[in-house]
N, C-alpha and C positions, 0 to 999 in steps of 0.2 A: 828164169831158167830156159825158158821158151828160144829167147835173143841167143845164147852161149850153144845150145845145139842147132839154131839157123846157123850162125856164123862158124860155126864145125863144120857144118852140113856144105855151106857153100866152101870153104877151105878142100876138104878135098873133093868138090868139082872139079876146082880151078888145080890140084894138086895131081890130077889125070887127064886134064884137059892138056891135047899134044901141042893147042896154038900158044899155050900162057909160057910165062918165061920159069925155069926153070929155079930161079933167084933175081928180086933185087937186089945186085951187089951193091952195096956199101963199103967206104976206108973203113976198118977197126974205129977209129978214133972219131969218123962222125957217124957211122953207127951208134958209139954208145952216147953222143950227144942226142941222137935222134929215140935213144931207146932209154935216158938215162929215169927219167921218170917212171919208166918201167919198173925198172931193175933196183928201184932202191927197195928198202924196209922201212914199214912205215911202224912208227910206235902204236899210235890210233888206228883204229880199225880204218877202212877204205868204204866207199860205197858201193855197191853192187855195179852201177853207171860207169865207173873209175875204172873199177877189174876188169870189165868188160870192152871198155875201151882200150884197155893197157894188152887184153887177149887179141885184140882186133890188130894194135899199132905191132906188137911181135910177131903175130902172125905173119903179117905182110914180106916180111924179111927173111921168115925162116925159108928152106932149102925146101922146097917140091920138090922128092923125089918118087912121085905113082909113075 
């Protein structure tokens, strides 16, 4: 639980910080290559490691807007 609110914590540093970019842009189409293992449902449960990484890889992409 400790990892998910560092890596909150550090998100919006970088999501007020004025020098970071604002978005990596990504096409539509190799975003969802790059996010597609994100984005699926999984029947089985996932590991803690997995969500956490899949919180990390979305994160990177979504829209800073502080």
């Amino acid at each position: 639980m400790i990892e998910l609110v560092t890596m909150l914590l550090d998100y919006m540093r970088a999501a007020n910080d004025r020098n970071s970019k604002v978005v990596d842009f990504k096409q539509p189409q190799e975003l969802r290559q790059v996010l597609d293992h994100c984005l699926q449902l999984h029947s089985e449960p996932q590991s803690l490691e997995r969500i956490l990484n899949d919180c990390e890889e979305t994160m990177k992409y979504c829209v800073r807007t502080g």
